[in-house]
N, C-alpha and C positions, 0 to 999 in steps of 0.2 A: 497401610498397603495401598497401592496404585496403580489403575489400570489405562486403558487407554480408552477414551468416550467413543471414536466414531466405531463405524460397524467393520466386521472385517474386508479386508482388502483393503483399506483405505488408513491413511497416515492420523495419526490424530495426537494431541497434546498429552503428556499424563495428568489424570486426576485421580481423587481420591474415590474408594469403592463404594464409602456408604456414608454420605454428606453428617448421619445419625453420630457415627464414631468420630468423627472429627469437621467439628462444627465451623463455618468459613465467620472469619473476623468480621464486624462489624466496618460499614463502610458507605458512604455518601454513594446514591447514583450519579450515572457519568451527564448524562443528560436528565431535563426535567421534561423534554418531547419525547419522543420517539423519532422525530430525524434529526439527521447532522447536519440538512444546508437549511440557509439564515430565512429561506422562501417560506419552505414546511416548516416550518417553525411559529412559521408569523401568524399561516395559516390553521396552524394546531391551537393557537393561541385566539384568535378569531372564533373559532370551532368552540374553545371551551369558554370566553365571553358569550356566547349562545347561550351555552349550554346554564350557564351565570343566571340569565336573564329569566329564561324557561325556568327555572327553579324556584324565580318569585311565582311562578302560576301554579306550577307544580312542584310541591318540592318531596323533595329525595332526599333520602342519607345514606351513607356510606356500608354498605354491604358487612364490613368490618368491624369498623368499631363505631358506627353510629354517628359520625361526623357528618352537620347537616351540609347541603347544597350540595352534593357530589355520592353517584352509587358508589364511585372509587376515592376517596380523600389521596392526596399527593403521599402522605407518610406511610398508608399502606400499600401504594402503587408502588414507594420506595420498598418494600418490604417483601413483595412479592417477586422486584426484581432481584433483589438478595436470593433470595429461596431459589430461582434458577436461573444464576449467575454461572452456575456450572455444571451444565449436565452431565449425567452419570448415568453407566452402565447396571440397567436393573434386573435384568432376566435370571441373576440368581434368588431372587426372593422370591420368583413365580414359579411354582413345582410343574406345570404343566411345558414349561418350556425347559426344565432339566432331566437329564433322564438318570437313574437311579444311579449312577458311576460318577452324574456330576460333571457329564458333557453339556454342554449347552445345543439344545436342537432352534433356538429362532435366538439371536441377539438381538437387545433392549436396550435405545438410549431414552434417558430419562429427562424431562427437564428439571422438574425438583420430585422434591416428597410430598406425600399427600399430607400437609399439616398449617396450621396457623392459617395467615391469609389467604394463601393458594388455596388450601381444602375450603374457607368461608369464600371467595372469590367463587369458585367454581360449583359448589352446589348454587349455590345463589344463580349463576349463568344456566347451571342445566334445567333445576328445579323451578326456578320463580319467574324465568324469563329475563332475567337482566342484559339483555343485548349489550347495553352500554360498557359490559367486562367485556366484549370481544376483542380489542384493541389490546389492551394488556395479555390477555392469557393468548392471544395469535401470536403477541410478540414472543412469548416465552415459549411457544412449540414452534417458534421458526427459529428461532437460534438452539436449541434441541434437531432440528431438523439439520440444520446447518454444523454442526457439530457432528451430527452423523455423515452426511456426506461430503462434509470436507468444502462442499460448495461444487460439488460434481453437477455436469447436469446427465450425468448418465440412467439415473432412477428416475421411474415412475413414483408417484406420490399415491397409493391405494386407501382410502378412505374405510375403516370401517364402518356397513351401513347401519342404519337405524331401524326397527325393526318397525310394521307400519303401528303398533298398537301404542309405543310409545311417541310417534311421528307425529297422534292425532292427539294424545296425551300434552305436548309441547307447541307443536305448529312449526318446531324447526329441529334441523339435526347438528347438533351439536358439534360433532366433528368436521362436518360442512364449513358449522358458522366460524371455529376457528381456523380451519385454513383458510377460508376468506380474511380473515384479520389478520392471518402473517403472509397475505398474498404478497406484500412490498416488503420482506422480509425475505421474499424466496425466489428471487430471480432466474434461477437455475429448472428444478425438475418440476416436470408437469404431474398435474393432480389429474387420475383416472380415476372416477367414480363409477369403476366395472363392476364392484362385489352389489348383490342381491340379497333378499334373507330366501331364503330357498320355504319350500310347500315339503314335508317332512316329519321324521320322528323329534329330529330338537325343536320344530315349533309346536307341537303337543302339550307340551309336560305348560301346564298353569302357571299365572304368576310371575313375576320377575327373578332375578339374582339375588335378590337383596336377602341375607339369611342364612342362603345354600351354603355349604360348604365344599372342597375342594370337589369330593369326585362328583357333587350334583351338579354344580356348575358344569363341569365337562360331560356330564350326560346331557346336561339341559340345551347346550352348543355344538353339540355333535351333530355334523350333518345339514347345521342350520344355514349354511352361505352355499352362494355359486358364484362365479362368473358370469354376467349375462352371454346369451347366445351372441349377437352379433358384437359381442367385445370381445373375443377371444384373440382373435388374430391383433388385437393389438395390443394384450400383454405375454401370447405366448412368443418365448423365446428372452423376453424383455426384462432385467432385473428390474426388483419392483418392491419397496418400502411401504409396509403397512401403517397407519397414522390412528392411533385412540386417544381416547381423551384418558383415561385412568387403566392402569396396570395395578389387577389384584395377580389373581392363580398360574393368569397367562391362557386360560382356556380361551374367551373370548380369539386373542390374538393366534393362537394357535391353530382354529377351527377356519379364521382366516386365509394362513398359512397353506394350509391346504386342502383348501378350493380354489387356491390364485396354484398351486402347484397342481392340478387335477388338469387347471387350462394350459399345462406348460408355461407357465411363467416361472421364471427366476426369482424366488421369495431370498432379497439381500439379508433381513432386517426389520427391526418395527421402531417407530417412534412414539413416545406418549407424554403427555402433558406432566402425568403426576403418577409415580409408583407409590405404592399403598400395601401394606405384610397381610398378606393371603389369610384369608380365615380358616383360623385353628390352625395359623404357624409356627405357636408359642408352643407348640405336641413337637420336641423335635428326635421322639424318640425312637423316628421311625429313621432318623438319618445316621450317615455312617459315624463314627463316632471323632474321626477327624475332623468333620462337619458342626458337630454340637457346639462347640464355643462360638462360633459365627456367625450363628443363626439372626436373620435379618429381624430387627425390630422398626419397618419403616414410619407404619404408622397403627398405632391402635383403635385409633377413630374412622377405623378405614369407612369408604362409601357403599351406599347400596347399588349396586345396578343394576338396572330396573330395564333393559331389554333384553 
């Protein structure tokens, strides 16, 4: 079955629903840089003779499979661009963004699934500090992004924020650090970094996500965002695309949703790196029974998240 990737309103190719069910052929990447003129190229190549060099002082291996001289080895950077080669529409495997009839209340483009490199790529990025993945996984949620807006510049780019406990836990915010890495990736819509974690009952509750399942999660994010004050006037009225790094339940994104809708803003849509099967999704006995044979298996290794 086949849907269409970008978000609505907007024209998009068809793809397939769930990359799990019908897995894409095995295939060389198009490039071994990331750009297409002969300049960037030379200088990417320059960049990782550096980076060559630095490795005798310091050296690194591969995030992945342990390849020395490189956090990211070229065969899993191939590997990783395979995995979201084709983004896909997720927001049916996240229960808080469907409503029990199986409407969709916030649409999800996805760039892959949470699994294999990408899921090793990107704990590595959030958990241990590997900056050096921001180049890769920006690429992979700008062309996710770009798939959702067709290459509009009519959207806002709304960041979800970080919350400060994890902020001092890292030193960076994750979602920041990859729209920085698909900045040359996105010519088009600007990134508003208007949402807050708000002072509240969802910053109460102890502990992180990592664990909760569906309705704690959404107790635990309830309430938790705003809009800063002096940012309102410039997303109300304004469609406005939310960007996370991982899609579990959809609570997260949803709590988003609306506090950017509380400021008048136009919520189009969300975009996220990596969709991942909500915990305790394999229960699907609470769905309609149309519903039962379909039930999403994205990933069973899904992540913790920890803000």
């Amino acid at each position: 079955m086949a849907t269409r990737t970008g978000l609505p309103g907007r024209a998009a190719v068809p793809v397939r629903l769930d990359p799990d069910l019908t897995p894409p052929p095995w295939f060389s990447a198009r490039h071994r840089a990331d750009h297409g003129n002969t300049v960037f190229r030379m200088l990417d190549q320059l960049a990782g003779a550096g980076a060559d060099l630095l490795s005798l002082a310091v050296p690194v291996d591969c995030v992945c499979c342990g390849a020395e001289d490189r956090a990211l080895c070229i065969r899993c950077d191939r590997h990783i661009r395979r995995l979201t080669a084709s983004p896909f529409r997720a927001e049916s495997g996240a229960p808080a963004l469907m409503d029990v009839a199986g409407t969709v209340l916030l649409p999800v483009v996805a760039a892959g699934v949470y699994r294999e490199e990408l899921a090793q790529a990107l704990l590595s990025f959030k958990r241990h500090g590997q900056h050096q993945l921001k180049g890769s996984l920006g690429r992979a949620l700008g062309g996710a992004v770009r798939a959702a807006t067709e290459g509009s510049r009519d959207f806002l780019l709304v960041p979800v924020p970080t919350s400060t406990r994890a902020y001092l836990n890292r030193g960076f915010s994750p979602v920041q650090l990859l729209l920085r890495g698909a900045a040359g990736r996105l010519p088009g819509p600007d990134v508003a970094d208007v949402l807050t974690k708000a002072r509240g009952p969802g910053l109460q509750l102890p502990g992180g996500q990592k664990g909760l399942g569906r309705g704690a999660r959404a107790q635990r994010v309830r309430g938790s965002m705003r809009v800063r004050r002096r940012f309102r006037n410039k997303v109300a009225g304004y469609p406005c695309i939310i960007i996370d790094d991982v899609l579990t339940t959809g609570a997260t994104l949803a709590e988003a949703a609306r506090a950017l809708h509380a400021a008048g803003a136009q919520v189009a849509g969300a975009v996220v790196l990596a969709a991942t099967r909500p915990p305790d999704a394999d229960d699907c006995t609470a769905a309609p029974a149309q519903a039962r044979g379909t039930c999403h298996d994205l990933e069973k290794n899904k992540p913790g998240k920890d803000e």
